[in-house]
C-alpha positions in Angstrom: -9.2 18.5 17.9 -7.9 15.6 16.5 -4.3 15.8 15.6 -2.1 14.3 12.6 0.8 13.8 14.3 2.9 11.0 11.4 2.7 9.9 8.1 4.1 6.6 6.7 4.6 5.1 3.3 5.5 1.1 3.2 5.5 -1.4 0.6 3.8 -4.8 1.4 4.9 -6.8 -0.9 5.1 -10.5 0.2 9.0 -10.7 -1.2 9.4 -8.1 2.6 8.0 -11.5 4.5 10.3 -14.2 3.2 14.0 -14.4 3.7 15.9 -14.9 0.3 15.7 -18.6 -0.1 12.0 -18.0 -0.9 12.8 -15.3 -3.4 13.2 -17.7 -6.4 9.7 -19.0 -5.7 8.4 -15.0 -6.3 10.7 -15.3 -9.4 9.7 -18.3 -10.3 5.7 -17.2 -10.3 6.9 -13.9 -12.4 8.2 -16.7 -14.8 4.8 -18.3 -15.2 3.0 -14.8 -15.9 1.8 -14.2 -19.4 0.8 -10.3 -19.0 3.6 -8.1 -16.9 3.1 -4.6 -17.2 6.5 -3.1 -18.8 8.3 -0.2 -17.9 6.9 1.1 -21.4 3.4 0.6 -19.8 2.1 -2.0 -21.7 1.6 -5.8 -20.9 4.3 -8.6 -22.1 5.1 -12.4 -21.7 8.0 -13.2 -19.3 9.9 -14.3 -22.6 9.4 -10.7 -24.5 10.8 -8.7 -21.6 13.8 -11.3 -20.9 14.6 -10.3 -24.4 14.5 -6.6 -24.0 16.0 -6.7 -20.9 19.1 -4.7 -19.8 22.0 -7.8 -19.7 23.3 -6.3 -16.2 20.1 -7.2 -14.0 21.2 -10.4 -13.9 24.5 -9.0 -11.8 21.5 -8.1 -8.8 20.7 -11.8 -8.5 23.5 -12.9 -6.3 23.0 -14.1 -3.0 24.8 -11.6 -1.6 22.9 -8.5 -2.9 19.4 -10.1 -2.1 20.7 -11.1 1.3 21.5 -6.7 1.4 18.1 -6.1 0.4 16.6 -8.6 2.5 18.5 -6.7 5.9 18.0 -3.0 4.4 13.7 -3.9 4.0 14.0 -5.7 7.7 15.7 -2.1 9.1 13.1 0.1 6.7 10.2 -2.1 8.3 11.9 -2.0 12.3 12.4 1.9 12.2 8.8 2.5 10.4 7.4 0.4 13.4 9.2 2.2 16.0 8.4 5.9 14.6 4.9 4.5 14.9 4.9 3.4 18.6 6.6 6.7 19.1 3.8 8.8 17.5 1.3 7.3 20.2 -1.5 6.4 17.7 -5.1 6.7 19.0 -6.3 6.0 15.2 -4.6 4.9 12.2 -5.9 5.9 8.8 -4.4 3.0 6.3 -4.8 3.9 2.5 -4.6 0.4 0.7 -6.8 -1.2 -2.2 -8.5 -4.3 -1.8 -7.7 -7.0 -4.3 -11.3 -9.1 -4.3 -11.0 -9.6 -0.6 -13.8 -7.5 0.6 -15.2 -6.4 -2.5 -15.4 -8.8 -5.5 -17.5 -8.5 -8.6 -20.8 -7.6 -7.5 -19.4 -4.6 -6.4 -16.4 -2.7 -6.5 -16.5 0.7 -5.1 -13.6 3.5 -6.2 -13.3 4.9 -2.7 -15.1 3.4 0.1 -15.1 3.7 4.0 -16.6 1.1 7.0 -19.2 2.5 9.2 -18.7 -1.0 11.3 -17.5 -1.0 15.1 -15.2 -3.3 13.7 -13.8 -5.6 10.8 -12.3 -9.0 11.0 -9.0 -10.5 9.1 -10.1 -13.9 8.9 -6.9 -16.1 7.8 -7.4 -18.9 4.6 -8.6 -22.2 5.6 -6.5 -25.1 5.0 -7.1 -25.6 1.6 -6.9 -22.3 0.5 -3.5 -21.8 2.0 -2.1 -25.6 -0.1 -3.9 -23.6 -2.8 -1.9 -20.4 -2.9 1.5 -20.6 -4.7 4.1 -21.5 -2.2 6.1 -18.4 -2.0 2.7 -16.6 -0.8 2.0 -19.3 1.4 5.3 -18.7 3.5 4.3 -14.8 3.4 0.9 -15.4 4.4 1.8 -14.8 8.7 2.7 -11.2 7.5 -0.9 -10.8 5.9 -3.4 -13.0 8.0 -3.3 -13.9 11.3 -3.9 -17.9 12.3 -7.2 -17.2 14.0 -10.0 -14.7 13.3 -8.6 -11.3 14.5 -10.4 -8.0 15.4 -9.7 -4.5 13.9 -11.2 -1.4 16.1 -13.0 1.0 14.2 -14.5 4.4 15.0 -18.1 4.5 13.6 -18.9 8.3 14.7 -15.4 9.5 13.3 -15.6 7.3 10.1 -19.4 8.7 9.8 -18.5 12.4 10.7 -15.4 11.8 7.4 -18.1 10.3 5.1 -20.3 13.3 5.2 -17.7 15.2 4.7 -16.3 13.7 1.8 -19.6 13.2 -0.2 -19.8 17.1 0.8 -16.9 17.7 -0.9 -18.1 15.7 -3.6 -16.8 12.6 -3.4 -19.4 9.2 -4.0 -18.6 6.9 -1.2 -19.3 3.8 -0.4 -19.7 3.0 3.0 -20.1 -0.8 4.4 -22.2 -0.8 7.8 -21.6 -4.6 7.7 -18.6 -6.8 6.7 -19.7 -9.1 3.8 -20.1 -12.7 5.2 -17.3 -15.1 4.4 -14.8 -12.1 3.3 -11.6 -10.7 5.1 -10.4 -7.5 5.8 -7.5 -7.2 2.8 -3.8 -7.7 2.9 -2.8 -3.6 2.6 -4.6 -3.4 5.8 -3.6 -6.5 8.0 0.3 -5.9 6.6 0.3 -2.7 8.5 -0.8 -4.1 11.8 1.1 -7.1 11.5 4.4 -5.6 10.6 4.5 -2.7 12.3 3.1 -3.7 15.6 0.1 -2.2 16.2 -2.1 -3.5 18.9 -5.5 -4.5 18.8 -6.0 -1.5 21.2 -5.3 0.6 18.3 -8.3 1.6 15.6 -7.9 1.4 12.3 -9.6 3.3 9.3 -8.8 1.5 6.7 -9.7 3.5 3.1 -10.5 1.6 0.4 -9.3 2.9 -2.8 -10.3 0.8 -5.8 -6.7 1.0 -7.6 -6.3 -2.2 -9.3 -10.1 -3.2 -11.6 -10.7 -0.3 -14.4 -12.9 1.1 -15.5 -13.5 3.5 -12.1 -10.0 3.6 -11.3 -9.7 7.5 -10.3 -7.1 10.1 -11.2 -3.9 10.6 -9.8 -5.6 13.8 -9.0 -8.9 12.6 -7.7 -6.8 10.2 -5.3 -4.7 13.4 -4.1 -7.4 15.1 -3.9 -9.9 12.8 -1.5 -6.5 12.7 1.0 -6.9 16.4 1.4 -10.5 16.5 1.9 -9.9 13.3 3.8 -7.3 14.8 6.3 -9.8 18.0 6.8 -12.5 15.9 7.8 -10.7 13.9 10.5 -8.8 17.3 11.7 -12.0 18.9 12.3 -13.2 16.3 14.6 -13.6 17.7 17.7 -12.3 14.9 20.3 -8.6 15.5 20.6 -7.3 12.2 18.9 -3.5 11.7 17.7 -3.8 10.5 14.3 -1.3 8.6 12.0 -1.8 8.2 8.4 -0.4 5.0 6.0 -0.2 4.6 2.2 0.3 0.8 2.3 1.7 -0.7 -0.9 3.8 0.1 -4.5 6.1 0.7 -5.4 6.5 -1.0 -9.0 5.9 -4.3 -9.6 5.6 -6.8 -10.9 8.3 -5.5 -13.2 10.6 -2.9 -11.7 10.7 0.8 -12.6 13.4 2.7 -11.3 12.7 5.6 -13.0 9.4 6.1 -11.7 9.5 5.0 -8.5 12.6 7.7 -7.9 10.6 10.0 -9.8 7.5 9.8 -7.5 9.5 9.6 -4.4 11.0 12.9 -5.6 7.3 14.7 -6.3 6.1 13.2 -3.2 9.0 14.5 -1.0 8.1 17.9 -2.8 4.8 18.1 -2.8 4.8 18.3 -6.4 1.1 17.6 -7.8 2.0 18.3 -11.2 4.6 15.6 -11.6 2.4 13.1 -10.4 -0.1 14.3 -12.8 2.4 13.2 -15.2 2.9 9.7 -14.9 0.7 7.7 -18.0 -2.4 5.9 -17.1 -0.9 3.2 -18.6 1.9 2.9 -15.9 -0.5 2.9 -13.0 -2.1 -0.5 -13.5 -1.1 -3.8 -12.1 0.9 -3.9 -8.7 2.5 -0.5 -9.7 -1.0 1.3 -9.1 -0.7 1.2 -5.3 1.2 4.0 -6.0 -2.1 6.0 -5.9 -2.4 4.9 -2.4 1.3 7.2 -1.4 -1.1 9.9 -3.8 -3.4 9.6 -1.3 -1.7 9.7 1.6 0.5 13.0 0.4 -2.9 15.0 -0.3 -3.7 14.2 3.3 -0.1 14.9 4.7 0.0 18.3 2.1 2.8 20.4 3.6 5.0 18.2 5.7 8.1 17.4 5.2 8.3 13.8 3.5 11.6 11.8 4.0 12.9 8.8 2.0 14.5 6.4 4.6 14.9 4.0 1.5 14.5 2.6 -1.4 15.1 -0.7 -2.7 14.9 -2.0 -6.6 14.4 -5.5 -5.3 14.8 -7.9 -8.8 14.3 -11.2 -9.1 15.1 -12.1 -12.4 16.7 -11.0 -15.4 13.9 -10.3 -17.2 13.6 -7.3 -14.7 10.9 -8.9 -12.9 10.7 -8.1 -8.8 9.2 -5.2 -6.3 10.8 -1.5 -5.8 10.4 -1.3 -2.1 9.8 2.0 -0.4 10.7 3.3 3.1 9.1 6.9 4.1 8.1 9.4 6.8 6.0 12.7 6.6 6.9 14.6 9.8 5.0 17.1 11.6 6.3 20.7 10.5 6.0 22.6 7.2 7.7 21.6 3.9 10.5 24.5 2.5 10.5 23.9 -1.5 
């Protein structure tokens, strides 16, 4: 039987791939935003949540304390990567959301799987890279590699969980065939470029559609297709060690402490009901990846989750920046 033997929560956020002299380009593109979704859970100008800001973020823009943040992501990244290698992956099941990389506007699906033998990252051309702003340009080796590069899938145990989840009455969308011209996304490449894996390695990636409304689903439905999810894969009969990502979050672009610490804390206690909690209106923007971790806890239900760290990582005073998060669910049973 196949076996889930770690799970892992990460932030990919392109401010973990560029040392702190690149930082102020990140701020510099929060400054240029006109709608940043507000810890109030609505959208402002840069200008309107400068001037509601708390005056002390600006103390967390010293050199010093991003060149602290910078080191702690570095060791949060290092030690994921090594509990990985440890675990002895035969699959990895990454829970991301693509961001009109696979899927653009003629379709975008709110779960979806790949019945493929395998997808390709295929890294921007030339002009697309001088195109990007320059701060994701110099993060761009953590997302794409600089030729086309291969991802392993698992056809039988990606078809064997499809059935199982539209049993369980979930409509999936399933690709047989990678769209011409379009790349496996960013939440999926991040994982195997940071954290090591080999191209030996397969990789499920789960597509969960977190960012377009209007079929964004539930904070429930996402915790709820990890469960059935994690069934499906458990009952394959092959004995496969299995490890299990929720790749993005926390908050951003503007930084919620208070609800990043407070989903940490339901998701270290299992605590569906909290979760449940949390406004619609918060979980939009960069700050909805957070349905991937929901996600990823339904299909680690009952293990012990860890916090290794977290990181409110501003980069300006108008509160703008990434809260980075560091996790582990370990084999074992949760006490409450």
């Amino acid at each position: 039987m196949a076996e889930i033997v770690l799970g892992i929560g990460i932030s990919h956020s392109p401010q973990l791939s560029t040392p702190t002299e690149v930082w102020e380009r990140h701020a510099e593109r929060d400054r240029s935003q006109r709608a940043l979704l507000g810890t109030d859970g609505e959208f402002h100008t840069y200008d309107e949540l400068l001037a509601r800001a708390e005056p002390g973020l600006a103390d967390a823009l010293t050199p010093r304390i991003w060149e602290e943040q910078y080191a702690r992501s570095q060791a949060g990244i290092e030690r994921i990567a090594d509990e990985l290698a440890a675990a002895q992956a035969d699959v990895v099941v990454v829970f991301g959301d693509d961001q009109h990389e696979l899927f653009l506007d003629d379709g975008i699906p709110a779960f979806a799987l790949s019945l493929s033998d395998s997808l390709w990252d295929y890294p921007p051309s030339p002009e697309q890279l001088a195109s990007l702003p320059s701060g994701l340009a110099e993060a761009s080796w953590a997302q794409h590699s600089p030729q086309p590069d291969q991802y392993r899938g698992h056809p039988e145990l990606n078809g064997h969980v499809a059935r199982c989840l539209t049993d369980a009455g979930f409509d999936l969308c399933v690709l047989r065939k990678q769209p011409e011209g379009r790349s496996l996304g960013h939440a999926y490449t991040f994982v195997r470029r940071r954290l090591g894996l080999t191209s030996e390695t397969t990789v499920m990636p789960v597509f969960l559609n977190t960012y377009f409304m209007p079929n964004v689903p539930s904070v429930e439905r996402c915790y709820d297709f990890g469960r059935h999810l994690a069934r499906a894969v458990e009952e394959w009969p092959e004995p496969l060690r299995v490890a299990v990502v929720a790749s993005g979050g926390l908050s951003h672009f503007v930084v919620d402490e208070a609800l990043d610490r407070g989903v940490l804390e339901a998701l270290r206690h299992d605590d569906l009901p909290l979760l449940q909690d949390i406004t619609k209106g918060k979980m939009r923007s960069g700050t909805s990846e957070v349905l991937n971790w929901v996600a990823a806890a339904g299909a680690l239900k009952g293990r012990p989750m860890e916090v290794l760290d977290y990181i409110p990582a501003y980069r300006t005073p108008a509160g703008t920046g990434i809260g980075m998060g560091f996790c582990l669910w370990r084999q074992g049973v949760l006490r409450k």
